[in-house]
C-alpha positions as CSV (number, residue, x, y, z in Angstrom):
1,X,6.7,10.4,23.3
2,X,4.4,11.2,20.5
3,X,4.8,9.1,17.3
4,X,4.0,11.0,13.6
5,X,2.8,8.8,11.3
6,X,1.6,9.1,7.3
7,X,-2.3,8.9,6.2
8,X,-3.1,6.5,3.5
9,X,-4.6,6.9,0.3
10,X,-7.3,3.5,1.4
11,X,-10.2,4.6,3.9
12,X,-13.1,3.2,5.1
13,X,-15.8,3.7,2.7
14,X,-18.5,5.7,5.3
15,X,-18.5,7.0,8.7
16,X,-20.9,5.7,11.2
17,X,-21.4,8.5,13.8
18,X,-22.0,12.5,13.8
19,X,-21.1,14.9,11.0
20,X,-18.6,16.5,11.4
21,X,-17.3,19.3,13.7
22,X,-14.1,21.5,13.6
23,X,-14.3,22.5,16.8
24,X,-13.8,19.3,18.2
25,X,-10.9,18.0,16.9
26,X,-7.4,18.1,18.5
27,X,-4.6,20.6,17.9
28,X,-7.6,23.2,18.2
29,X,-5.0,26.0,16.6
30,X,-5.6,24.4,13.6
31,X,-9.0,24.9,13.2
32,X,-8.9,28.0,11.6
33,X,-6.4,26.4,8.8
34,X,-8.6,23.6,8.8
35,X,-11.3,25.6,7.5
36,X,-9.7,27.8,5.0
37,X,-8.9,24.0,3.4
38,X,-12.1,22.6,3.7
39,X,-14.3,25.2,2.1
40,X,-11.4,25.4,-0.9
41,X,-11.5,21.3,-1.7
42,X,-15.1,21.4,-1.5
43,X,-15.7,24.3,-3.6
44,X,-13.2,22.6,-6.4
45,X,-15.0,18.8,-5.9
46,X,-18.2,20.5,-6.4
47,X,-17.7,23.2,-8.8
48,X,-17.9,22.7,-13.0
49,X,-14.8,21.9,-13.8
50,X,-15.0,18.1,-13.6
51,X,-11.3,17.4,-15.2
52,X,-9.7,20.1,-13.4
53,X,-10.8,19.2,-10.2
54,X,-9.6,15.6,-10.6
55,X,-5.9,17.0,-11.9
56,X,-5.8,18.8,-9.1
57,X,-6.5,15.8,-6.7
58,X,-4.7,13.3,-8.9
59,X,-8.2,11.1,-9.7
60,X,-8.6,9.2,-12.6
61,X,-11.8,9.1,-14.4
62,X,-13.2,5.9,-12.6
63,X,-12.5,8.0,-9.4
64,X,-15.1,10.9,-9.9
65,X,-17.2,9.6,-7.0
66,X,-14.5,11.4,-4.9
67,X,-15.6,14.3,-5.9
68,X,-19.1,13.8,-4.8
69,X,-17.6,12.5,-1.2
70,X,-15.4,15.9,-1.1
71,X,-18.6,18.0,-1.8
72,X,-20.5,16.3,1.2
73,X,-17.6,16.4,3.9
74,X,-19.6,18.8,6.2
75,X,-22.6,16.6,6.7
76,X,-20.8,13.1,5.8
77,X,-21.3,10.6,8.4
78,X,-17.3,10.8,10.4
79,X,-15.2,7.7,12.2
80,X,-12.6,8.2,14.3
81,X,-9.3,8.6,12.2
82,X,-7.8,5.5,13.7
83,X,-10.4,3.6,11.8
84,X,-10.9,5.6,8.8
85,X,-7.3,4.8,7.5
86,X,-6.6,1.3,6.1
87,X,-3.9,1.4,4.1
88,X,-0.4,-1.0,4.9
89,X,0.4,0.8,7.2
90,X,-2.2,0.6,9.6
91,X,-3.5,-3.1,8.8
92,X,0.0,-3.8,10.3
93,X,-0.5,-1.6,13.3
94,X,-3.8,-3.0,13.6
95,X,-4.7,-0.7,16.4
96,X,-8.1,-2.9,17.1
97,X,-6.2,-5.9,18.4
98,X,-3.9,-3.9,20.8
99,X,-4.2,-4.6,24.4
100,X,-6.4,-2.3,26.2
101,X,-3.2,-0.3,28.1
102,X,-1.5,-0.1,24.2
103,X,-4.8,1.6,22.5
104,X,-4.8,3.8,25.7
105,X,-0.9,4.8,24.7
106,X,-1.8,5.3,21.2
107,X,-4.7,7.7,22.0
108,X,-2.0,9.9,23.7
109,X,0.5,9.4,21.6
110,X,0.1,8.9,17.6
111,X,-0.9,12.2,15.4
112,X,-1.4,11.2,11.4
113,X,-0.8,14.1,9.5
114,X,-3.0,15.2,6.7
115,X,-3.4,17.3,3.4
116,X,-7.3,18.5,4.9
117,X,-6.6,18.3,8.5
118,X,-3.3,19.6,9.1
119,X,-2.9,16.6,12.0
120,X,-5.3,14.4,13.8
121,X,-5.3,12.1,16.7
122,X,-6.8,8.4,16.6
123,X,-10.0,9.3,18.5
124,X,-10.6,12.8,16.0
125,X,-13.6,11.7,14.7
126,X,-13.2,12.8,10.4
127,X,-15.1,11.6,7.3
128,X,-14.2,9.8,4.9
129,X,-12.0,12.3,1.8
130,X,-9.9,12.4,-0.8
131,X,-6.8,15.1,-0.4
132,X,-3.4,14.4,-1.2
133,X,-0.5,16.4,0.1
134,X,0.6,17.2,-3.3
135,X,-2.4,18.8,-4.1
136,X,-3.3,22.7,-4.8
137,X,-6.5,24.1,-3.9
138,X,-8.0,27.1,-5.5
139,X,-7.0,30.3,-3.1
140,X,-4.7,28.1,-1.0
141,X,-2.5,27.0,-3.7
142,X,-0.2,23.9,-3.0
143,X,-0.8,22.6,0.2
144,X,2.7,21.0,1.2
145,X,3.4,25.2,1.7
146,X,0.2,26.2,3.0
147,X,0.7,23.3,5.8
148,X,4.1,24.2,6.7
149,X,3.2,28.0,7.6
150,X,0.5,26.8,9.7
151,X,1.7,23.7,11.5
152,X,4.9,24.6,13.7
153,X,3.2,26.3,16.5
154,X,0.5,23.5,16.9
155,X,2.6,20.6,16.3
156,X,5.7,21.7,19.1
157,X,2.9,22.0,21.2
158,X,1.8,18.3,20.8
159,X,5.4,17.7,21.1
160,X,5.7,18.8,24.4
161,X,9.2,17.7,26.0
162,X,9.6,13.9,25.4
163,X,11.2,12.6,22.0
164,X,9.4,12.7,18.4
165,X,9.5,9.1,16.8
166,X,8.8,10.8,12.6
167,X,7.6,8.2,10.5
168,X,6.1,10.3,8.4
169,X,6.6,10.3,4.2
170,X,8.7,12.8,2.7
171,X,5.8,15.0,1.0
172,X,4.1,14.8,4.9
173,X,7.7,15.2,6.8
174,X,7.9,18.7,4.6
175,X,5.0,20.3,6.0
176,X,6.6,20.5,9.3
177,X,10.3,20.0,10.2
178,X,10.9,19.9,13.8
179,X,13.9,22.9,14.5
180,X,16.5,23.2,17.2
181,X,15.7,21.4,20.5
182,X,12.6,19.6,19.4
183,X,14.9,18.7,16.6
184,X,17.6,16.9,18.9
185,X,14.7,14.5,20.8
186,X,13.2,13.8,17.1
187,X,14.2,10.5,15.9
188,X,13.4,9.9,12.1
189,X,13.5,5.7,10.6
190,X,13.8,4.5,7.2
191,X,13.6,0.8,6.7
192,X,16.3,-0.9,4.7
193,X,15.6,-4.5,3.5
194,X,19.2,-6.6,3.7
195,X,19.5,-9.7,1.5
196,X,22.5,-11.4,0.4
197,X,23.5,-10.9,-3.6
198,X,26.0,-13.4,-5.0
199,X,27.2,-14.2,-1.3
200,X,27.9,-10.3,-0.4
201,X,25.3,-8.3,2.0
202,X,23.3,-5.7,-0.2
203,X,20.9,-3.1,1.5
204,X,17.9,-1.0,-0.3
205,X,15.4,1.0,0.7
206,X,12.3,-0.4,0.3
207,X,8.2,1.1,-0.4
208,X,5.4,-1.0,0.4
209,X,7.6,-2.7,2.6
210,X,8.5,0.1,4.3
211,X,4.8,0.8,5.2
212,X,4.5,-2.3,7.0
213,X,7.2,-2.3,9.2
214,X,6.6,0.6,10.8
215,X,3.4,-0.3,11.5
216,X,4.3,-3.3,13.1
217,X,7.5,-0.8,14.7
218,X,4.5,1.5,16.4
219,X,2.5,-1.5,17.2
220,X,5.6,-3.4,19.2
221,X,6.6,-0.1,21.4
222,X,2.8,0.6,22.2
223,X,2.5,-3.5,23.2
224,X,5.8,-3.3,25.2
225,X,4.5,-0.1,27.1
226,X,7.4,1.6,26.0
227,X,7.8,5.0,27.7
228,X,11.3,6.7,26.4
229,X,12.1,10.0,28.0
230,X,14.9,11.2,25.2
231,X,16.1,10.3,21.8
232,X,18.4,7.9,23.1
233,X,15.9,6.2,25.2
234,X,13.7,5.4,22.3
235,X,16.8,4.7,20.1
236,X,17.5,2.0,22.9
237,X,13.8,0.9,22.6
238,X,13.8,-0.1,19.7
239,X,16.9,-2.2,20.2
240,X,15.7,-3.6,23.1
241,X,12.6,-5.0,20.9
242,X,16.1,-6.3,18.7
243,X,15.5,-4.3,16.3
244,X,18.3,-4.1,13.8
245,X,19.1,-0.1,14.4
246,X,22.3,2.4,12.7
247,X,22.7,5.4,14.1
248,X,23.4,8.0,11.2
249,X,25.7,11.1,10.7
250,X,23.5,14.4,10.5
251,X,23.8,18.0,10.4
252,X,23.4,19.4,14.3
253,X,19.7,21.0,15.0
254,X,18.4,18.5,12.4
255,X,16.4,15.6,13.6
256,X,18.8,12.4,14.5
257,X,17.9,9.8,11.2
258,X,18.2,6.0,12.2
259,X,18.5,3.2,10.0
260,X,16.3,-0.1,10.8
261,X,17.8,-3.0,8.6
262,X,14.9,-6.0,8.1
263,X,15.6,-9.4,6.7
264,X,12.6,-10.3,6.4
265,X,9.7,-8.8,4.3
């Protein structure tokens, strides 16, 4: 199984080990992409156009100094990525805390995806940046695109033949939709929050919320030492951890979408 989960905007402010290098991350047919990417988001951090630079990232004013960290990235101290992301997501996960056998799991098994990196694994050691998936870079151009002519190859690879558990947010879920028979072992979740409105049931989708839950979703397969060997097998995973799952209706050769209804926030 290998799980697909969303970056977050919050990292750790520094690395603490070696700059970095390309070559040594994971998915190495990426590295080549992963280039092309770099040199454009540095070249626009560090070149004139101060207010063009941060429209094009999405910074504010008060977040110029992220353009200083983009313009550094190639001798910026890194951390692994399982560190270096700290948004809701991954406090729940809390990857720190997991039994021993669990962080071993999640080294094998979670990729984050990534407006600079394409995809990462937890031990890829990456600094610090700031590049959102809606961003376009000068000579790339929008970056949602660029990543979804580049990532297929690598990312069915990582695949392999056990089931895809996508948790990833729609902008990151575009780069790289899993087709025909990765698509039937691809389970995708959205979390709906249940609460009861003038004595009737009511369901929404929830955000923040949202973020949370699947963290602590990852975090209770990896504790459980859950090892499904098919769609169905992780479908019943989850329900075995009574999990509030509902199957729904989708097109064939798409991935299989499953409701998890929450009560609790």
């Amino acid at each position: 199984m290998i799980v697909l989960l969303p970056p977050s905007e919050g990292k750790a402010d520094a690395g603490t080990g070696r700059r970095l290098d390309l070559a040594r991350l994971s998915l190495p047919e990426l590295t080549g992409a992963r280039e092309e990417v770099l040199a454009a988001l540095m070249a626009l951090s560090e070149g004139g156009d101060e207010a063009a630079a941060r429209e094009a990232l999405g910074l504010s004013e008060g977040q110029r100094g992220e353009l200083r960290r983009n313009a550094r990235l190639r001798v910026a101290a890194t951390a692994p990525a399982g560190g270096l992301y700290t948004g809701v997501l991954y406090e729940a996960l809390d990857l720190a805390s997991l039994p021993p056998a669990a962080q071993r799991a999640a080294r094998r098994s979670v990729l984050i995806s990534s407006g600079l990196w394409g995809a990462v694994r937890l031990t890829d050691r990456i600094p610090p940046y700031r590049c959102p998936i809606g961003a376009r870079l000068p000579g790339v151009g929008a970056l949602s695109a660029y990543w979804r002519r580049a990532l297929g190859p690598a990312m069915e690879a990582a695949a392999g033949a056990g089931p895809v558990l996508d948790l990833r947010s729609g902008a990151y879920a575009a780069t790289w939709v899993p087709r025909g028979e990765v698509a039937a072992r691809t389970v995708t979740v959205r979390v709906l929050h249940e609460r009861e409105v003038d004595g009737v049931p009511v369901r929404s989708v929830v955000s923040h919320f949202n973020k949370a839950t699947k963290g602590r979703l990852v975090r209770d397969l990896l504790t459980a030492g859950a090892r499904p060997r098919s769609a169905d097998g992780l479908v019943a995973a989850l329900r075995d951890l009574k999990y509030t799952v509902l199957e729904q209706p989708g097109p064939a050769g798409r991935p299989r979408q499953v409701d998890l209804v929450v009560t609790e926030l």
